[in-house]
LUMMI-942534 format. One record per residue (C-alpha): x, y, z; residue number from 1; residue in one letter. Coordinates in steps of 0.5 Angstrom, whole numbers, plus 500, padded with zeros to 3 digits. Each point is the difference from the previous one (the first is absolute). Layout:
N
R u v w seq type
R X Y Z NUM A
...
END
This chain:
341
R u v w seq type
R 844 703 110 1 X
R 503 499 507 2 X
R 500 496 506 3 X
R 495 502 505 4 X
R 501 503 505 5 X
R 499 493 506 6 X
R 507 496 499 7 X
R 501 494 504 8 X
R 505 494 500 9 X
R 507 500 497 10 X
R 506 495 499 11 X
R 507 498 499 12 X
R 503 502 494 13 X
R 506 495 499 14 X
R 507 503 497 15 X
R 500 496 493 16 X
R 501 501 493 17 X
R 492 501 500 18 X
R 499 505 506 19 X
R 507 503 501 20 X
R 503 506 501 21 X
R 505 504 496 22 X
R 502 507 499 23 X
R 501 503 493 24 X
R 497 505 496 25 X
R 497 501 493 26 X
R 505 503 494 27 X
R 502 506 502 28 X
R 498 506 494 29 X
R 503 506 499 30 X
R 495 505 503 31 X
R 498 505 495 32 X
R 496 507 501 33 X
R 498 499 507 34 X
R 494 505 498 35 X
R 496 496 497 36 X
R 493 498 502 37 X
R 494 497 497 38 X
R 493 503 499 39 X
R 494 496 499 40 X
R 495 500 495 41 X
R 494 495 502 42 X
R 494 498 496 43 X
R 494 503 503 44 X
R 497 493 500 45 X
R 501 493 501 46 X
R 503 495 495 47 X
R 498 493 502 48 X
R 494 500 506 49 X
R 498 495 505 50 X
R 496 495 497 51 X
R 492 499 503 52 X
R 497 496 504 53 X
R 501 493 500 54 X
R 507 502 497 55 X
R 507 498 502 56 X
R 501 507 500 57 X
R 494 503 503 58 X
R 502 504 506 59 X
R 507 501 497 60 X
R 505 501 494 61 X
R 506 502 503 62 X
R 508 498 500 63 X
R 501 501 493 64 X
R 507 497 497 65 X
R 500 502 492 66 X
R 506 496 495 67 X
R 500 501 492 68 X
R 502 496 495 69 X
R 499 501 494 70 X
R 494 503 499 71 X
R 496 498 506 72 X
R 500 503 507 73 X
R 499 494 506 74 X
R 497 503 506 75 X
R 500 495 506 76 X
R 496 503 504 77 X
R 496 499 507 78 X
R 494 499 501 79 X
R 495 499 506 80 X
R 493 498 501 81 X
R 499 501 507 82 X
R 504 494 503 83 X
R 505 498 495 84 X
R 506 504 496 85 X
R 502 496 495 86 X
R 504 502 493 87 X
R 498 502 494 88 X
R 501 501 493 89 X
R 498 506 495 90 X
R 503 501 493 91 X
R 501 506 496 92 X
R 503 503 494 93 X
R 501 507 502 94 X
R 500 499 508 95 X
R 494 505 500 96 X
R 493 496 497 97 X
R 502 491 504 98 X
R 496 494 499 99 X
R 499 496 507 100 X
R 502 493 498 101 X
R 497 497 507 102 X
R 505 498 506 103 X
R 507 497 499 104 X
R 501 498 507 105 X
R 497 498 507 106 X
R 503 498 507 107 X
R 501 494 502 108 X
R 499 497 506 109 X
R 505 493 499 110 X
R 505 505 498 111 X
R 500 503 506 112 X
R 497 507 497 113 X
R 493 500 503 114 X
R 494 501 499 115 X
R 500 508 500 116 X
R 505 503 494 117 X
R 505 499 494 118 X
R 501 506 497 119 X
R 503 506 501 120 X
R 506 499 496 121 X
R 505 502 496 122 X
R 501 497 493 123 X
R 506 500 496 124 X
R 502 496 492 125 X
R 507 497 500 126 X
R 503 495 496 127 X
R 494 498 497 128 X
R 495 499 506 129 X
R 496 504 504 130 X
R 501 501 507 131 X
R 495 502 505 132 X
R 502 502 508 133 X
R 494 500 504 134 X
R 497 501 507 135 X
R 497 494 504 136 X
R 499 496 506 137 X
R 495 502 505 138 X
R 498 507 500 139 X
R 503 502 507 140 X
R 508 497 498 141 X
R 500 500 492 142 X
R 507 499 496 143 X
R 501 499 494 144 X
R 500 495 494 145 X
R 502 499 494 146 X
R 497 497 493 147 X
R 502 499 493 148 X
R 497 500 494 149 X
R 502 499 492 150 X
R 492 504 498 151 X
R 498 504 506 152 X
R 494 496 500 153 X
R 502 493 502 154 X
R 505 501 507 155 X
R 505 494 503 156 X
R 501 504 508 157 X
R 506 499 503 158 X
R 501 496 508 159 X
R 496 505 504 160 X
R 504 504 502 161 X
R 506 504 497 162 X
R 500 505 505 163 X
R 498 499 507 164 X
R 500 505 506 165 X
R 506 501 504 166 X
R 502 498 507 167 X
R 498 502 507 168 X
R 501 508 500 169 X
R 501 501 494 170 X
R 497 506 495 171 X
R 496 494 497 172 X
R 498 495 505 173 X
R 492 502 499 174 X
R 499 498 493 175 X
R 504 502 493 176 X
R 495 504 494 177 X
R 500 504 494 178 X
R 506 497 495 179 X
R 502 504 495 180 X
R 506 497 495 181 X
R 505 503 496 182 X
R 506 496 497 183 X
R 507 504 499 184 X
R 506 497 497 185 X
R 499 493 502 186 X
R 496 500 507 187 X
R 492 501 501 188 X
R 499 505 506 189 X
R 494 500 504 190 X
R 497 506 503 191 X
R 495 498 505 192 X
R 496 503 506 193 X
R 501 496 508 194 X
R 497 501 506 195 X
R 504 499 508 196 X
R 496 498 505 197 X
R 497 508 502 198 X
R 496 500 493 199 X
R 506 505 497 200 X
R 500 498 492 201 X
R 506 503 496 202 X
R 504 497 494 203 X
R 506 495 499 204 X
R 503 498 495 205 X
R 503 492 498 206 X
R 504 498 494 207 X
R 501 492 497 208 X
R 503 497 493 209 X
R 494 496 498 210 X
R 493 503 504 211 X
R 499 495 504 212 X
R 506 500 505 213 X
R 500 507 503 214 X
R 506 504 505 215 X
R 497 506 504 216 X
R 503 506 500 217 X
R 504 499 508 218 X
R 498 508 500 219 X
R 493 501 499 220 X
R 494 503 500 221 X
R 503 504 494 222 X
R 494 505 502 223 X
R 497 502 506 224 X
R 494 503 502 225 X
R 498 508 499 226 X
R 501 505 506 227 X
R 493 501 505 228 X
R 495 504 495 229 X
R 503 497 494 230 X
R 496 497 494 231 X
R 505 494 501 232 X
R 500 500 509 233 X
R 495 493 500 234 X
R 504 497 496 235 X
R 503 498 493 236 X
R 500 495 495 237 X
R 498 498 492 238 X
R 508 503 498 239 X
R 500 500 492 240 X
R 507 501 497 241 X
R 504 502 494 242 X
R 506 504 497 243 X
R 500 506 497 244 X
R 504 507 501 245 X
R 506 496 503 246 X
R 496 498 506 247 X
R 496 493 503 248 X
R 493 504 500 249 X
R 495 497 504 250 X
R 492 501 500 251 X
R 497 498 508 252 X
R 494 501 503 253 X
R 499 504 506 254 X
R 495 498 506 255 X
R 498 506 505 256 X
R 496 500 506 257 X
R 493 501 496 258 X
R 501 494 496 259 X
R 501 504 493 260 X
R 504 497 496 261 X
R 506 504 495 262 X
R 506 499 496 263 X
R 507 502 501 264 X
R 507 501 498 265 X
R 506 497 501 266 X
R 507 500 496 267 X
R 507 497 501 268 X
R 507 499 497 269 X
R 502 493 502 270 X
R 492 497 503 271 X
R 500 500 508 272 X
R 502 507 502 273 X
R 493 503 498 274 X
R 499 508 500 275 X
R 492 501 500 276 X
R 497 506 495 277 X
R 496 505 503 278 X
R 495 498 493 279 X
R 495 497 503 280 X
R 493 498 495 281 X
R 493 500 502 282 X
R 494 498 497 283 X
R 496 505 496 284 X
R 494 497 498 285 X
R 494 497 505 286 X
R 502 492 498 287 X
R 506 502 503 288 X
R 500 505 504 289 X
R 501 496 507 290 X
R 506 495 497 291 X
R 505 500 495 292 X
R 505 493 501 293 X
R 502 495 496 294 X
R 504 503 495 295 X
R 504 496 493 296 X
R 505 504 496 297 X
R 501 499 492 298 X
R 506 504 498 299 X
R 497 502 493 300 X
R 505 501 494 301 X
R 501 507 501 302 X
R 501 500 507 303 X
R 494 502 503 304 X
R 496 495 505 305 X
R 494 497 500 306 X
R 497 498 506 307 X
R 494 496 502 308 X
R 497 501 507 309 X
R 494 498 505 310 X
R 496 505 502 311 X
R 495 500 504 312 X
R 493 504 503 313 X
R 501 497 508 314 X
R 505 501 505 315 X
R 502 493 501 316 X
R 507 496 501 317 X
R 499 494 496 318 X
R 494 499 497 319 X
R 492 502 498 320 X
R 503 507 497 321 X
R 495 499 495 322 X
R 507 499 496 323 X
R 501 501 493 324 X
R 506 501 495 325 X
R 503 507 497 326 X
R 505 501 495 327 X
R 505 507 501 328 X
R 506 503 496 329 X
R 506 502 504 330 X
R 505 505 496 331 X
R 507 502 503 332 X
R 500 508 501 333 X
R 506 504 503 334 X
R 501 506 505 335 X
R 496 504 494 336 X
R 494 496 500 337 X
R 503 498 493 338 X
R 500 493 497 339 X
R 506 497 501 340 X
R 504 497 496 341 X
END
């Protein structure tokens, strides 16, 4: 999902511990074949549909973000029914074949969130919890809120927000979206999309110890937008990361001029300085033809990717897609078209 197209308003982001600055970088890794690309094996067809009518999830089922444990996949995904995006829980023993268990999170007005979303996130488990950084606020100017949770059912949100949008001038004055957390070593990193007063939206980074309190990249956006004619030349957003190969690789969705929707490929020794690939990855199947976005990364065991994802049938930069969830594999090949090792 991204912001849409018309953004007004802005305000002041105080240096503080909470929405400060910093320069730092990921761990640096030690790169290894430079060569190594991923190919893409989607299945043909949707593993988790939007609901009917009547459903919290009737127009849309997008965003999912996928955590195991144990024996059970959690999807945390997004679902829309028209006017409200709220966050949704599926469960499943193989990531393939879910069981929706209803919505585990709406917004809230008292809490400064509006009445329009509270979903769009990124879930982590750590020290025993569930975390979960999701996109509110009104749909012009949204940030990010954080939740916790001991079940995945029953959640305790943070002080709205966790992460606001910048100051006057700054890349991301009109309004932060899109969070995906990873944690290395001791720091949790949130990749995100921002949007500046011309409506340009790219990546950024922040970092923080605990989740809630949040330094930004002082150098971001990380990731700009694509060259005139690109699949990326409207804008980027919806970044998934992860490390393999001696590499950060990134998964981002690409807007261009017609509102089709793709996904890119990014990879980086140390987390800020970006290389973009020139894979790019299309929908192939009449469900999501038009829009592939949202992607949710699980390194399996044998180091290939799983990758969920929302596709769609309608060439729209936030909603009504007639959205729904698929499942692909990412394996890892050399110059050679071989499977990397």
């Amino acid at each position: 999902m991204k912001l849409p197209g018309a953004i007004c308003g802005g305000a002041l982001c105080l240096l503080s511990f909470g929405c400060g600055y910093s320069d730092f970088r990921l761990p640096e890794l030690a790169p290894a074949d430079p060569q190594v690309r991923y190919a893409w094996e989607p299945r043909a067809a949707p593993v988790l549909p939007h609901g009917g009518p009547g459903e919290s999830d009737s127009h849309d089922a997008l965003n999912p973000s996928v955590i195991r444990r144990g024996r059970t996949y959690y999807n945390f995904y997004s679902g829309f029914d028209g006017k409200t995006w709220r966050t949704l829980l599926a469960t499943s023993s193989d990531g393939l074949t879910w069981q929706k268990e209803g919505v585990v999170l709406a917004p809230e007005a008292r809490a400064g969130e509006g009445q329009y979303i509270a979903a769009n996130g990124s879930a982590l488990f750590d020290a025993g919890e569930f975390l979960y950084w999701y996109q509110a606020g009104p749909k012009e100017v949204p940030r990010l809120g954080l939740a916790r949770s001991a079940d995945g059912r029953h959640w305790h949100k943070a002080p709205f927000p966790v992460l606001d949008y910048g100051p006057r001038g700054s890349w991301d004055e009109r309004g932060i979206a899109d969070p995906y957390v990873i944690k290395v070593g001791g720091y949790f990193y949130l990749f995100y999309l921002g949007q500046d007063r011309a409506r340009r939206q790219r990546l950024g980074v922040a970092r923080s110890l605990d989740g809630q309190h949040w330094q930004k990249l002082r150098s971001n956006p990380v990731l700009e937008s694509g060259a005139y004619g690109s699949f990326d030349e409207m804008g980027l957003g919806e970044p998934a990361v992860w490390i393999g190969h001696g590499y950060y690789w990134m998964l981002y969705t690409g807007r261009d001029a017609r509102e089709n929707r793709r996904l890119g490929v990014a990879r980086s020794a140390d987390g800020v300085h970006w290389e973009k690939l020139a894979t790019v990855f299309a929908g192939r199947q009449p469900w999501d033809e038009q829009v592939i976005c949202d992607p949710s990364i699980e390194v399996l065991p044998d180091g290939r990717l799983a990758a969920w994802f929302g596709g769609g049938d309608a060439p729209s930069p936030d909603e009504n897609l007639d959205g729904q969830i698929g499942v692909a594999v990412l394996h890892a090949v050399d110059a050679g078209g071989k499977l990397a090792q």
